[in-house]
C-alpha positions as CSV (number, residue, x, y, z in Angstrom):
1,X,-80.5,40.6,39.3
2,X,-82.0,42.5,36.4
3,X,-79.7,43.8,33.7
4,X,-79.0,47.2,34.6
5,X,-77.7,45.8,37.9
6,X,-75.7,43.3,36.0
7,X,-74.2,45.7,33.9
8,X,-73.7,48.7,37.1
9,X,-71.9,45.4,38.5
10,X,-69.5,44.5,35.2
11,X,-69.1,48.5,35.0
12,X,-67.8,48.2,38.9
13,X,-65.3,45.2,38.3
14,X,-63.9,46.8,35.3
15,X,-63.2,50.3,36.7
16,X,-61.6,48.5,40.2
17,X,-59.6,46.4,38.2
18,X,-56.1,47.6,36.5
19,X,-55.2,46.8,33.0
20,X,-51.7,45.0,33.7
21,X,-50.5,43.3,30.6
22,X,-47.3,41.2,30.2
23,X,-44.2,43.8,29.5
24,X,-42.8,41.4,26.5
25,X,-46.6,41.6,25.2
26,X,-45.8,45.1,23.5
27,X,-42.2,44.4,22.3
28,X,-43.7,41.1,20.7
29,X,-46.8,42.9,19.4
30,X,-44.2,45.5,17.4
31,X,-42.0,43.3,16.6
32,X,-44.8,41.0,14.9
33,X,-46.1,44.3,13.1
34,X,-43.4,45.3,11.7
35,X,-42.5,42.2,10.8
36,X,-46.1,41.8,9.3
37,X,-45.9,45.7,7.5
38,X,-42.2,44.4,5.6
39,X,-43.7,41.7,4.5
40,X,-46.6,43.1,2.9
41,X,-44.4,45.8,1.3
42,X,-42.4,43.3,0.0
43,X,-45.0,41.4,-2.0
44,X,-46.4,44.8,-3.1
45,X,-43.1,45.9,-4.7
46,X,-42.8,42.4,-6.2
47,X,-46.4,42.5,-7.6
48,X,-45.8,46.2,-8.8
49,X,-42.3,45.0,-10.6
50,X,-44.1,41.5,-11.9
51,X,-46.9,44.2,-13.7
52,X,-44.0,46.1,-15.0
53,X,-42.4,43.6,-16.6
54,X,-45.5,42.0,-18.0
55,X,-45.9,45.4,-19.5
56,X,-42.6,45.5,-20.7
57,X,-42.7,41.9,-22.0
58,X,-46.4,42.6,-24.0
59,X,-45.0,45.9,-25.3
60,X,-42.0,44.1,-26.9
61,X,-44.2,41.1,-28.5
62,X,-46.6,43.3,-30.2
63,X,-43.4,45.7,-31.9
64,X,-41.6,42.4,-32.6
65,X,-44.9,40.6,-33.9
66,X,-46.9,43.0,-34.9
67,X,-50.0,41.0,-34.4
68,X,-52.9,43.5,-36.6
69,X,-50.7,42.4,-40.2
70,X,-52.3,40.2,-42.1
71,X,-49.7,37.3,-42.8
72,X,-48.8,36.9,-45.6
73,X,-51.0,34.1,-48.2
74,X,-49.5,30.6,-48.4
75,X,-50.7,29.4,-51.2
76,X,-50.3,31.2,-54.6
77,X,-52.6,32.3,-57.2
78,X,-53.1,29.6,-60.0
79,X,-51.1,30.9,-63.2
80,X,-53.5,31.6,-66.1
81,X,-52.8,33.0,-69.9
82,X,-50.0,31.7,-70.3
């Protein structure tokens, strides 16, 4: 059998045959989905509040810190002329 007639005969079996799936297939499919879509929501929401407060907490050290003065010399001049 050549391949057109292998694939008129695959063509033949598929359109005979009816699709008959398990009925607890689709209420396990949605239920996995959802299940699957909260989760992924969740750890978005925690990633987008983890940013926040990153961006909180940096915005805070650099007003407290103010990390662009120079600090201040710890060693003082020599005293001269006296």
């Amino acid at each position: 059998m050549n391949r057109p007639g292998r694939e008129a005969a695959v063509r033949q079996i598929m359109e005979r045959s009816v699709a008959r799936l398990p009925p607890e297939l689709h209420t396990d499919a949605v239920r996995r989905g959802s299940r699957v879509l909260r989760r992924r929501t969740l750890a978005r929401r925690l990633l987008w509040l983890l940013l926040w407060a990153a961006a909180v907490a940096f915005t805070v050290w650099v007003v407290v810190a103010e990390p662009w003065v120079v600090p201040p010399s710890e060693t003082t001049p020599p005293l001269t002329g006296w």
